[in-house]
C-alpha positions in Angstrom: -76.8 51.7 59.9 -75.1 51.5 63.1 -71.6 50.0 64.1 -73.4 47.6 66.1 -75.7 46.2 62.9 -73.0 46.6 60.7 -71.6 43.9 63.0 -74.7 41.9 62.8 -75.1 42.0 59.1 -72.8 38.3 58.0 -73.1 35.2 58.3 -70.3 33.0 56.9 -72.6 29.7 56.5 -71.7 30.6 52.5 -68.1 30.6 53.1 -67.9 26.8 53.7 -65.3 25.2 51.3 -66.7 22.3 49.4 -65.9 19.1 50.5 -64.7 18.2 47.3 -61.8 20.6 47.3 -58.4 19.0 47.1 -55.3 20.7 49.1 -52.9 22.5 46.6 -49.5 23.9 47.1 -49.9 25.8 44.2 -51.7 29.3 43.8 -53.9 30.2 40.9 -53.7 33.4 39.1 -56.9 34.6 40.6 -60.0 36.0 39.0 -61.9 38.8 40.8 -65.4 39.5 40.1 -66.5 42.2 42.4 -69.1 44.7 43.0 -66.5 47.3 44.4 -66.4 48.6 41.1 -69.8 49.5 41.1 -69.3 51.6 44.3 -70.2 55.7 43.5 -67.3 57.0 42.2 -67.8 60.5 44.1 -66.9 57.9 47.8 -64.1 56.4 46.1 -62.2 59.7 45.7 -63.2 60.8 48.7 -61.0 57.5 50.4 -58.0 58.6 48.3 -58.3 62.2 49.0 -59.4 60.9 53.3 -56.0 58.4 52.6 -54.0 60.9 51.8 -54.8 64.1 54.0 -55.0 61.5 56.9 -51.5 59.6 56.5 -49.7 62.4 55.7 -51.0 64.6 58.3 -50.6 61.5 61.1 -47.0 60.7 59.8 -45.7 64.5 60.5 -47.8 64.4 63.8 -46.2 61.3 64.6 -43.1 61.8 63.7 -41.2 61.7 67.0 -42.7 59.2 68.0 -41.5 57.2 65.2 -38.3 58.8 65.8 -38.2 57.5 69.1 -39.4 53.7 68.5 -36.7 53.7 66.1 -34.1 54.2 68.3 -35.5 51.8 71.0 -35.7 49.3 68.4 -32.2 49.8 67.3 -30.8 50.0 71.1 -33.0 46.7 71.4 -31.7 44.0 69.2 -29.5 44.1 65.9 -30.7 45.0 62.6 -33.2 46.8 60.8 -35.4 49.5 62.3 -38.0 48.2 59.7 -39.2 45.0 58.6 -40.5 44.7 54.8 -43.2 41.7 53.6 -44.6 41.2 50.4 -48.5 41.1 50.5 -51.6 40.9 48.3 -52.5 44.5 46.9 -55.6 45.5 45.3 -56.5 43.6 42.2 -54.1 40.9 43.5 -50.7 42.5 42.6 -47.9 42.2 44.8 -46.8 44.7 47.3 -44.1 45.7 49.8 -45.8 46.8 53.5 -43.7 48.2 55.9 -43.8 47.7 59.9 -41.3 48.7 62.9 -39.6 45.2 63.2 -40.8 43.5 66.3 -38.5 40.2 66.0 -35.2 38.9 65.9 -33.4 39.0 62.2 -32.4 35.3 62.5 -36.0 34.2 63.7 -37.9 36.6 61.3 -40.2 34.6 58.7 -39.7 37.4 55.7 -42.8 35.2 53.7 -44.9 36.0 57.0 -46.9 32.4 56.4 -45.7 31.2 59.9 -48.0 33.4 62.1 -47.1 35.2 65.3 -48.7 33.1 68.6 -48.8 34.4 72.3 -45.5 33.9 73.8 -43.8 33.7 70.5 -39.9 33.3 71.2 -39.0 35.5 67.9 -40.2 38.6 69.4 -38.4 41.2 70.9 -38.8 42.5 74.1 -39.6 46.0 72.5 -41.7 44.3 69.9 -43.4 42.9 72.4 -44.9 46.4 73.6 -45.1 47.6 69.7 -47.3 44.4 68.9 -49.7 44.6 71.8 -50.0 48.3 71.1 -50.1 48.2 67.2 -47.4 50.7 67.3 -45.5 48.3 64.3 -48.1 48.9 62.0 -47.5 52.9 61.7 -45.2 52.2 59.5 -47.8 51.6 57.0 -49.0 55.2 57.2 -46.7 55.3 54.1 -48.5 52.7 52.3 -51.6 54.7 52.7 -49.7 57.6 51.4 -47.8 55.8 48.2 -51.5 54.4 47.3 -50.8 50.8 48.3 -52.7 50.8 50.9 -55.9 52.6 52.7 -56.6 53.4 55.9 -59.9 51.2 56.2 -60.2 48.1 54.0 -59.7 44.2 53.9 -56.5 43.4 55.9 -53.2 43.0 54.2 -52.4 39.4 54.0 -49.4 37.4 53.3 -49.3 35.5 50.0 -49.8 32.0 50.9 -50.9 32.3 54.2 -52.7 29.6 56.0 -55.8 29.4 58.3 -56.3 25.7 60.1 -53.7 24.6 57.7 -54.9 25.1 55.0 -54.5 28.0 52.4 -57.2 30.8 52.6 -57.8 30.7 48.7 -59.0 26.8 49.8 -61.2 27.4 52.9 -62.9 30.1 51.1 -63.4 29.4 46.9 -64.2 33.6 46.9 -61.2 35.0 48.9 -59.2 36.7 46.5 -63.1 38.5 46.1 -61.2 40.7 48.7 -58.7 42.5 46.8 -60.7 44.2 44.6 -59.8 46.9 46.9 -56.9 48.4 48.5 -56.1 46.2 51.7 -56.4 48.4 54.7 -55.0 49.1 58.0 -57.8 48.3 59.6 -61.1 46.4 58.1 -64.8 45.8 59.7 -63.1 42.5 60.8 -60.8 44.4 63.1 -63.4 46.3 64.2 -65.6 43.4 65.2 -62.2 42.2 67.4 -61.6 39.3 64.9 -57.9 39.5 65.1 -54.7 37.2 66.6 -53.8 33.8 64.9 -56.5 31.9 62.5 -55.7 28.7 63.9 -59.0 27.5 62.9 -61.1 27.3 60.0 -64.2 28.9 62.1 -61.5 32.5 62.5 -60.5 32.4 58.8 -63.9 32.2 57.8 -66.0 34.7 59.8 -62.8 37.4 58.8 -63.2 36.9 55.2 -67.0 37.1 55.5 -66.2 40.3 56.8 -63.8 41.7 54.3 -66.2 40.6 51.4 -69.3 42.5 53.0 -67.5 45.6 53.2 -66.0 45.1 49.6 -70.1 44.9 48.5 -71.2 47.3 50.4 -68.6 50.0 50.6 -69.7 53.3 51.2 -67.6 56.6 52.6 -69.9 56.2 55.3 -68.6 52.6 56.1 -65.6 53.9 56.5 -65.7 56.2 59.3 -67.7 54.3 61.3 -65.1 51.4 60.9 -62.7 54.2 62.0 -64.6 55.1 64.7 -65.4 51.3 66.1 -61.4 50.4 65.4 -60.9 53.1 68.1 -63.6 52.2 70.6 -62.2 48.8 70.2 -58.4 49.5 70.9 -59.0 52.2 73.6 -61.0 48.7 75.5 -58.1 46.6 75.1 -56.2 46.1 71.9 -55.7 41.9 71.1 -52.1 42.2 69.5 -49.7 40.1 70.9 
């Protein structure tokens, strides 16, 4: 199957919430009943073993570079040179991700429910240039190594993050379906250039439609071409802001 099929492959007509559904502050323990365990096992260690050789190999590569956006960052604004958030893991358990902080320390939303919009007064003029780049999220490099993370896989989310206003566990009755696999820096919704702020329903939707196909369907395979796509798509004009 080729990147562009892969694309082609969902349809989110099934990820309509009911109309039925009530609003709810309060999150549920959730339930996951996946087919990601029925992936071949023989693919699944090849992810770790691809995880591992990859992030530790790109963190030593990397590593003045890291150096240097460290110092900028510092020289930029006070505090931290990184920025921890809790965020869904695999099987739903909690998890601290790492990123290069791009914002003020008195403006930052540690809970990371209020999403980042174009223009957003709370980031720094060097996290400006690390957000539109994705150069914040090498950070996470470490999560991939540690085993909280992957390199390819549903994208981390914030617990108790909205879409449209409402919470994504609402707008879609099968979202925590996600995590029954290590979130990932970069998913088969990135790849299809569904990123920026869910302000509507219609965003939330067609994302998680994504992250659900590749939990079905996940192959090895899958994998690299979402690695390879996630390039092709940031060498033609990444969307971060």
């Amino acid at each position: 199957m080729s990147i562009t099929e892969l694309n082609n492959t969902i349809s989110t007509e099934s990820f309509r919430p009911s109309r039925r559904q009530q609003p709810s502050l309060k999150i549920q323990t959730p339930v996951i009943h996946s087919d990601a365990s029925q992936a071949p096992w023989v693919d699944l260690v090849l992810k770790r073993a691809f995880d591992i050789v990859s992030s530790l190999s790109a963190l030593l590569v990397l590593a003045p570079l890291l150096l240097l956006v460290a110092l900028l960052i510092k020289l930029d604004s006070p505090g931290p040179v990184l920025f921890k958030q809790t965020r869904w893991g695999k099987n739903c358990k909690a998890i601290k991700v790492y990123k290069f902080r791009s914002m003020r320390t008195d403006l930052c939303d540690v809970s990371g429910v209020a999403q980042t919009v174009k223009n957003d007064p709370r980031v720094t003029r060097i996290g400006a240039i690390l957000r539109r780049t994705n150069i914040d999220e090498l950070p996470q490099l470490l999560n991939v190594l540690l085993g909280d993370m992957s390199v390819v896989g549903p994208r981390c989310h914030a617990i108790g993050m909205r879409a449209g206003g409402m919470l994504y566990e609402e707008l879609v009755p099968e979202y925590h379906q996600r995590h029954a696999m290590r979130p990932g820096m970069t998913g088969l919704a990135q790849m299809r250039g569904l990123r920026g702020p869910t302000d509507r329903p219609a965003k939330a939707r067609a994302r998680i439609a994504s992250d659900l196909y590749y939990v079905g369907n996940f192959s090895i395979w899958m994998d690299m071409r979402i690695i390879v796509g996630t390039v092709a798509s940031e060498l033609a004009g990444g969307k971060g802001f």
